[in-house]
Structures are given as C-alpha cells and as structure tokens.
DOZAVEX-848027 format. One record per residue (C-alpha): residue in three letters; x, y, z. Coordinates in steps of 0.02 Angstrom, whole numbers, padded with zeros to 5 digits. Each point is the difference from the previous one (the first is absolute). Layout:
ALA:X:Y:Z
...
END
This chain:
UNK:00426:-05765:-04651
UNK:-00176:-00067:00047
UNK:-00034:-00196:-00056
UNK:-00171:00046:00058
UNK:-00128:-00087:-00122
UNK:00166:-00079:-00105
UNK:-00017:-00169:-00068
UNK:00136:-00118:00078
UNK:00016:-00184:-00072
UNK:00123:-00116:00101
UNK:00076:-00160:-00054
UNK:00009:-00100:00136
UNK:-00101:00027:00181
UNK:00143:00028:00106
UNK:00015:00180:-00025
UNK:-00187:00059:00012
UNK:00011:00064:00192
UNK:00164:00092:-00052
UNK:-00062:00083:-00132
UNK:-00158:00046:00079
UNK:00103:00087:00125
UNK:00114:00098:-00138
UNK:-00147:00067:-00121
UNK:-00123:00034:00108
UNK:-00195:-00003:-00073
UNK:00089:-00096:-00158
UNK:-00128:-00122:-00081
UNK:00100:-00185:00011
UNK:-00027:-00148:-00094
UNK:00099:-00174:00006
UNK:00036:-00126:-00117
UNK:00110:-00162:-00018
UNK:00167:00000:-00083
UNK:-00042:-00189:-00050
UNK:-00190:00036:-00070
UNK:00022:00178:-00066
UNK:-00056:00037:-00165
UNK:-00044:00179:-00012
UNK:-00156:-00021:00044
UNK:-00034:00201:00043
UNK:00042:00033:-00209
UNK:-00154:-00013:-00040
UNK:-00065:00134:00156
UNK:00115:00135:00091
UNK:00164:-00029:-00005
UNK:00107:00036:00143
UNK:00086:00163:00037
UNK:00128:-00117:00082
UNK:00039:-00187:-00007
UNK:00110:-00045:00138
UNK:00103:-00147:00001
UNK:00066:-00109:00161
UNK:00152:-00118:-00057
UNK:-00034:-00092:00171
UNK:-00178:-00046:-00048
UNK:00032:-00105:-00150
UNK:00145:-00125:-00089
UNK:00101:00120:-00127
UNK:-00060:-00077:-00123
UNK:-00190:00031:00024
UNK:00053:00186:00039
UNK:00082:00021:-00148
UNK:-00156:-00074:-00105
UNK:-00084:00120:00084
UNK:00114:00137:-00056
UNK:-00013:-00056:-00194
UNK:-00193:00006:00039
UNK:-00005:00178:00066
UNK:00107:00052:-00154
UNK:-00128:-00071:-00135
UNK:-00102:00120:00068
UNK:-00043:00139:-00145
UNK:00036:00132:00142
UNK:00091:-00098:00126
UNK:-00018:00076:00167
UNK:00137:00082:00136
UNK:00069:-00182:00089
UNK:00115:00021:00156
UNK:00094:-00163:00021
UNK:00053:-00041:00200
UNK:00107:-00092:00076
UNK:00177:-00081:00057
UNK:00121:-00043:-00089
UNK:-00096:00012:-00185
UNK:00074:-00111:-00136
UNK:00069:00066:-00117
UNK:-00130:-00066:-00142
UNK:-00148:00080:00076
UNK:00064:00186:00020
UNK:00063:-00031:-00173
UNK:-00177:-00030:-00047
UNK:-00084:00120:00077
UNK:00104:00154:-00062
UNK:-00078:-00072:-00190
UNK:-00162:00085:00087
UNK:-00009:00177:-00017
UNK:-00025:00060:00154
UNK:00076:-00099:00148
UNK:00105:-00020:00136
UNK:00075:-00105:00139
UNK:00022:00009:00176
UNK:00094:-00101:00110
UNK:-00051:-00078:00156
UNK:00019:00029:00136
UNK:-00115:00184:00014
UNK:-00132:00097:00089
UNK:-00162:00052:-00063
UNK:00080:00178:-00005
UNK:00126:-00092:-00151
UNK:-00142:-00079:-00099
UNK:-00109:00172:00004
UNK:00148:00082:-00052
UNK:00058:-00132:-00160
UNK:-00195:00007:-00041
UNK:-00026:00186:00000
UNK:00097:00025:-00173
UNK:-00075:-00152:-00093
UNK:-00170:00059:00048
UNK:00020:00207:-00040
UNK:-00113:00060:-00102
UNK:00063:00055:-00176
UNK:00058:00153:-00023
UNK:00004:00118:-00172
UNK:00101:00159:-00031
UNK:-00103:00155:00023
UNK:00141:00134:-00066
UNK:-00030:00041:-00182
UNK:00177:00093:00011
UNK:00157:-00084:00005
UNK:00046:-00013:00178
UNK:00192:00070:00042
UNK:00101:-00080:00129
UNK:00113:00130:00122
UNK:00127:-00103:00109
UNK:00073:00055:00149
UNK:00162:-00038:00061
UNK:00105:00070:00145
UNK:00195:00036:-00016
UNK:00045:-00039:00164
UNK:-00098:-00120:00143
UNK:-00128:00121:00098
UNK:-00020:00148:-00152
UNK:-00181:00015:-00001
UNK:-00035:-00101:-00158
UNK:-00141:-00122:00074
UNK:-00090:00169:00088
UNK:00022:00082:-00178
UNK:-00068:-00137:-00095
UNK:-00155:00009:00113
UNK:-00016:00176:-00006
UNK:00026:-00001:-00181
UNK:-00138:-00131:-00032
UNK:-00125:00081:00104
UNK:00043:00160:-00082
UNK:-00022:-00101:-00184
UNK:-00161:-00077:00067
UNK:-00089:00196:00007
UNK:00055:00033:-00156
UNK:-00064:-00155:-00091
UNK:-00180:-00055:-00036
UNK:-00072:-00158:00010
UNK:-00035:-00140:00143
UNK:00159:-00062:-00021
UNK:00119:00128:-00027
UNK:00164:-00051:00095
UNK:00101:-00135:00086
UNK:00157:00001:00096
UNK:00128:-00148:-00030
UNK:00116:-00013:00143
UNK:00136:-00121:-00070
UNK:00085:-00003:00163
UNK:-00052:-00149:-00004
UNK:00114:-00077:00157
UNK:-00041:00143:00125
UNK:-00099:00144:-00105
UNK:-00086:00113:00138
UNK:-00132:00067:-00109
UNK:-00167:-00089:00061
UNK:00045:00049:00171
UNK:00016:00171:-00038
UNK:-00160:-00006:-00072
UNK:-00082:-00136:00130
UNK:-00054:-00106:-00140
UNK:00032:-00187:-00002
UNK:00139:-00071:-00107
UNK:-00091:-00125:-00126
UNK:00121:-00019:-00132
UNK:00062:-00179:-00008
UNK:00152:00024:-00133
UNK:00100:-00162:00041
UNK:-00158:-00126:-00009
UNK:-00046:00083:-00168
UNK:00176:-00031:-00049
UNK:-00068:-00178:-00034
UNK:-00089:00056:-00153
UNK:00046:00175:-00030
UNK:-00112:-00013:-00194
UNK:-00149:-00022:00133
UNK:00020:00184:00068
UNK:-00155:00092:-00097
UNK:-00121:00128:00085
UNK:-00100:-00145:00086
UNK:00152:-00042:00107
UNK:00056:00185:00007
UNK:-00167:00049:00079
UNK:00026:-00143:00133
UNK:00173:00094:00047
UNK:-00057:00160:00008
UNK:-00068:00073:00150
UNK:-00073:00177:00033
UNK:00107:00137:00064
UNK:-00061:00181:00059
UNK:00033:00119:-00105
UNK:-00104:-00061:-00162
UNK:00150:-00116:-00021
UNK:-00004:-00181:-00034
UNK:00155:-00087:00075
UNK:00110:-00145:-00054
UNK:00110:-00050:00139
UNK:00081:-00166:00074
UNK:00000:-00065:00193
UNK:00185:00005:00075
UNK:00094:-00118:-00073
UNK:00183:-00025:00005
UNK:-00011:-00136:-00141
UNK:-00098:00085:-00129
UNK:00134:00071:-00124
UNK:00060:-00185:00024
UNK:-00168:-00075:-00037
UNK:-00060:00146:-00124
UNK:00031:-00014:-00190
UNK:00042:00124:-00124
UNK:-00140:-00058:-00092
UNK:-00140:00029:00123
UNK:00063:00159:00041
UNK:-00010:00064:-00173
UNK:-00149:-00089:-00023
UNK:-00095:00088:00149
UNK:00047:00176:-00077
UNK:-00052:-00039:-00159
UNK:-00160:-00058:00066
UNK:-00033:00151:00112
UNK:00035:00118:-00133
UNK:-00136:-00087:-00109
UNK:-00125:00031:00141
UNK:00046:00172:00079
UNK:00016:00176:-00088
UNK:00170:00028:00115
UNK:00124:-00129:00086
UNK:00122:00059:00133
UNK:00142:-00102:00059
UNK:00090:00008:00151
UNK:00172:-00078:-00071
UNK:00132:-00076:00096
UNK:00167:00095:00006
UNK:00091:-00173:-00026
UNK:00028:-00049:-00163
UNK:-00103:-00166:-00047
UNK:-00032:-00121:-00129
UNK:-00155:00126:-00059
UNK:00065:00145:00021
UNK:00071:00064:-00154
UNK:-00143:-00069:-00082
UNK:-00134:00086:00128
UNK:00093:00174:-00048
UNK:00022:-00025:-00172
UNK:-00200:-00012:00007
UNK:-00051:00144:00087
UNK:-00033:00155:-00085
UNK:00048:00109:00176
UNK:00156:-00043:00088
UNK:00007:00096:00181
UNK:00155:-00024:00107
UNK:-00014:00064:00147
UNK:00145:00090:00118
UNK:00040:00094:00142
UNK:00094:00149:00017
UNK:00144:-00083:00081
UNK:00175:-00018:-00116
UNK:-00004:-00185:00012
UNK:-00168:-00020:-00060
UNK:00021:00134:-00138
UNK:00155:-00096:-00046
UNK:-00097:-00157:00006
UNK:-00146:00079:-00087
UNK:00126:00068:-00137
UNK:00079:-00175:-00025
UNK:-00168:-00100:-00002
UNK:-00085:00119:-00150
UNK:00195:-00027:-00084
UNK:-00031:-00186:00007
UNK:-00179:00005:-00066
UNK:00034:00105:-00159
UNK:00142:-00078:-00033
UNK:-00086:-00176:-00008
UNK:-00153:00070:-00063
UNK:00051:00128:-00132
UNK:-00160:-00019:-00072
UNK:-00108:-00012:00167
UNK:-00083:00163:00087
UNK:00115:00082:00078
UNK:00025:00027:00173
UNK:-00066:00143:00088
UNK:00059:00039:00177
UNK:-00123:00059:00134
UNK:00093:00063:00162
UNK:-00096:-00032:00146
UNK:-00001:00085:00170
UNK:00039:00166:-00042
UNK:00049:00133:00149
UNK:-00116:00127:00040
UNK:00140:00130:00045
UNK:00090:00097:-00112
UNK:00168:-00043:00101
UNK:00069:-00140:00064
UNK:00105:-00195:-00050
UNK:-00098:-00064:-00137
UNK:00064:00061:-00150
UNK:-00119:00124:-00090
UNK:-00094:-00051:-00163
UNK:00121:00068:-00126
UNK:00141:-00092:00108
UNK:-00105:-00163:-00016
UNK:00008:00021:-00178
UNK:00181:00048:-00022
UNK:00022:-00184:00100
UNK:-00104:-00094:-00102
UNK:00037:00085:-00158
UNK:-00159:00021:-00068
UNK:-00165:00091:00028
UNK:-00127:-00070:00146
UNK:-00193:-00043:-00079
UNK:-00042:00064:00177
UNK:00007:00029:00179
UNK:-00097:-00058:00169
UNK:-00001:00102:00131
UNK:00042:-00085:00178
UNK:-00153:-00026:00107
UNK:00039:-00131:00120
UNK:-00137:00032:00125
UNK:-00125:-00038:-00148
UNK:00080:-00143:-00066
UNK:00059:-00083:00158
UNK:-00225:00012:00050
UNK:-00055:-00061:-00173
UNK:00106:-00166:00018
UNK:-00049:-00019:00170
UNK:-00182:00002:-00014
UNK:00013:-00059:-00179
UNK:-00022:00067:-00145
UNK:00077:00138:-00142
UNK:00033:00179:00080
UNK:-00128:00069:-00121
UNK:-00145:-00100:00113
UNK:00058:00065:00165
UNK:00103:00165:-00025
UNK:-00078:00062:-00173
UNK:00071:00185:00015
UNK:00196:-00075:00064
UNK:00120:00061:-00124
UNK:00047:-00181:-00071
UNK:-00180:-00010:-00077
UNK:00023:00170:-00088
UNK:00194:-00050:-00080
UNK:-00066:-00165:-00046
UNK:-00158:00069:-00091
UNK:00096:00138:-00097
UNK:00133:-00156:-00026
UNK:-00132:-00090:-00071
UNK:-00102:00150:-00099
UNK:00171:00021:-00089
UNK:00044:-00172:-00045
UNK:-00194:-00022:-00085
UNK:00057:00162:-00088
UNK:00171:-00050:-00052
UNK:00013:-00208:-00034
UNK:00175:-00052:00012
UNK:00085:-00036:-00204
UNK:00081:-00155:-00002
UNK:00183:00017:-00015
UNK:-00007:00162:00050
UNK:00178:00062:00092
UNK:-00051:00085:00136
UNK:00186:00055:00078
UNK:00060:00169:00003
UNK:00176:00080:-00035
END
C-alpha cells in the first residue's frame, strides 16, 4: 500500500528515520511518552500512533497507552520493541486496533505490520449471499490448486460487481497458488492469530492482493511453521470475513486433515475433490468423499471432479465409466489434459484462461462451473451410486 500523504504519530524520536524509510511520503509527527496528553484530539488524529518501548520507562509508555485509549475513536497504535513486558502488550490489545512488533526488524517489517492497521475500511458490495466452493485434491499433485484458479476466474465472468471473487489458498505451509498467478503472498495468518476477533474487512483488505484473472487472492508466504502458528479461530474467522465482502469465495484446501477442516467443509455450500484417473487416486478419491459424508451427514456432499482426462479413445487410464465403477459414484465433471497450456500459464503466471483462453481446460472448467450455478449442491445429499 501507499503511506503517501498518511498521518504517522511516533512516541518516542528514535524511530523517525526508520519509519521515514518504510512509509515513504507518510506525514510524521513525534511526541514524548513522559509529556503526552493527546494533544492531536482536538485536530487530526493519527492514522497511526507508533510506539518505541526503548524510548521511554514502561511506565510512561503504558500511560501513554491508557491515553490513546480515552480517545472517543482511538487510533491504529503499533507498539515496537524487545523483549515487551508483559503489562504493556496486555494494554494495548484493550485498544481496538493494534499490534506489536518485536525488535530487532527492517523497515521492510514495520511497512509490512503498518499496512493492515492503516487499510482503508472496507464494506460488502454483494447484495446476494456469497457461496463458498472448496477445493481439495485426493492425492498430492491432482490438479486441485490449478482448478481452484481456473474455477475462480471462471466464477469471476459470471459474477457482477467490483468485487466479485477471491481465492483462499489454505495451504498455508507451502500453498503454490500466488506463484501460479505471480501475485505476492500478503496473508499474514499466524500474526493475526494474536487476535483472531480483530480479522474484519479492514484487515482482510490489507491481506489481499490482486491476482489476474478478475480474482482477488488470499495467500500466505512459505512457511513451514504456519499450521503450527495458525489458529482454528483465525482461519474461520478470515472465511467468514471474506464471504461478507465477496459475492464468491474459493478455497484451495489442504488434502491433510487439520484442526479447521471439518469445520471449513461443513461451511461450504460446494465441495470439489479433485482426482486423477489413476486407481490409487480414484481409490483415494473414493475413501476421502467416504470420510466427509460420513462426518458430515448433514454437510454438502462431495462431488468428484477427475482431472487430466486422455484425449485418446484407447489406452491405460481407465475410461470414464471405469472411473466411476472405482469410485462408486457419479463424477460432477471432467478436465481434459492440456499440459502444454498449463505447464505456460504457471510459468509466466497466471490462470490458463489469461494465456491459453481456447485450451480445453478453460472450456471443462466453464461448463463445470455453468452446471454447478445451475444445480447447487443439497446438503446431505448422498451422492454414491449402486
């Protein structure tokens, strides 16, 4: 984001070069942990207060903290520092916006904590209620994060409205989708793990970054950690936010189960699991959509999409109606196998329907799509076959 023009108010001097660095054009002011008073109440408040624990005794920084939150509309505060006590970050999470980051860090670090304390508010545009399609592959290397692209650019032609779809990836530890799409990966899960309430479209809109496509993507850097770090409740929290904002949500699920997981499916309203035509991933497939209805008898059931589908009428891979006989129950649909078109979309980065509009995947996912809209998945609907 641009801090061009944005009003910056730091408590103690030490950090004024720094953050002249990190928000660039940003309007800074200074003040005095011992003398402040809130002297800008009575003119333009800060977009940002920004603390330094090193430039003041605790004490005077957390009198400063009780000041800032007598404020009738107390203002974004970003507390820095090593080794915080205890008392102050306990203080300032009674503000409601804030956070804290710990010394040491670049000016890179402090534009990044800033940027989501300082995003402009953001209110749903959808009249509709927005419907949530996840994504999940049966076996490592199915297709599912390609689909779930695909799927959400096809979504975003269909939809109206400026903000029409975003794509989750919950892969949260290694998820691939921003660079298949060559956007960046803003989504900072674990630090909003702090506070997970906090999540509302303000912070959202900080996360999300712009993919191609008419897509808006949600997507974490690499991260071994971050199912460690990474609550159940922020999780949830994130989805319920985005599907306040956008008319669709896509997300790219993990194929290992997780704290969230049951609880992401159960709130979908289209379930996609995603296979190839190979018998362990049809037996995988067949076991994984077992699993899910039998936990979530009441959930949307799910609905298998097999993915790579020969172009010759002879060969291996077992033929559609063999698929089915495998996984005992009907497909939702099939992608055709277009490597050439796939492997070229990744690598210059973005969805297939960008670069190779007329490839076969962009036609199967479009029908898949045209008869989903047509046909909603019914909850607790058995969707197995004799």
């Amino acid at each position: 984001m641009s801090f061009a023009g944005r009003r910056v108010l730091i408590i103690g001097p030490g950090l004024v070069d720094l953050t002249a660095q990190a928000m660039a054009g940003a309007v800074i002011d200074t003040a005095i942990a011992e003398t402040f008073h809130g002297r800008w109440m009575h003119g333009d408040a800060p977009e940002l207060v920004l603390i330094d624990s090193a430039g003041a005794s605790a004490e005077a920084i957390g009198a400063a903290i009780v000041t800032l939150g007598r404020a009738p509309a107390p203002p974004p505060t970003l507390l820095v520092g090593a080794q915080l006590p205890t008392a102050l970050v306990r203080a300032l999470m009674r503000l409601p916006r804030s956070d804290v980051l710990e010394a040491p860090f670049s000016a890179q670090d402090l534009a990044e904590a800033a940027a989501p304390l300082m995003s402009p508010h953001v209110t749903p545009t959808h009249n509709a209620p927005s419907r949530c399609w996840t994504v999940m592959g049966a076996v490592g290397g199915s297709g599912a994060t390609t689909l779930a692209i695909e799927t959400a650019c096809a979504l975003a032609e269909r939809l109206p409205g400026p903000r029409r779809v975003c794509l989750i990836d919950l892969n949260i530890a290694d998820g691939a989708a921003a660079a298949y799409l060559g956007a960046p990966a803003n989504m900072l899960l674990s630090r909003a793990s702090q506070a997970p309430e906090r999540i509302d479209a303000q912070l959202l809109d900080a996360f999300v970054s712009q993919a191609p496509g008419g897509v808006d993507l949600l997507a974490s850097a690499r991260d071994c950690h971050a199912f460690d770090t990474t609550s159940s409740e922020a999780v949830l929290r994130i989805l319920e936010v985005a599907c306040q904002v956008y008319d669709a949500v896509v997300v790219d699920a993990p194929r290992h189960r997780r704290s969230w997981t049951l609880d992401v499916l159960s709130g979908s309203d289209e379930l996609l699991v995603v296979s190839e035509l190979t018998v362990p991933a049809l037996l995988a497939a067949r076991s994984l959509a077992a699993e899910i209805e039998a936990e979530l008898p009441d959930g949307p059931p799910p609905r298998i999409v097999l993915n790579r589908l020969a172009k010759r009428v002879f060969g291996p891979a077992p033929s559609m109606v063999e698929a089915e006989k495998a996984l005992g129950r009907r497909a939702v649909g099939g992608i055709t196998s277009d490597w050439e078109a796939a492997a070229a979309s990744a690598n210059l980065g973005g969805p297939i329907a960008q670069h190779r509009p007329k490839s076969r995947i962009v036609k199967d996912v479009g029908d898949l799509v045209d008869r989903l809209l047509a046909s909603p998945a019914v909850r607790g609907q058995d969707a197995r076959v004799a």
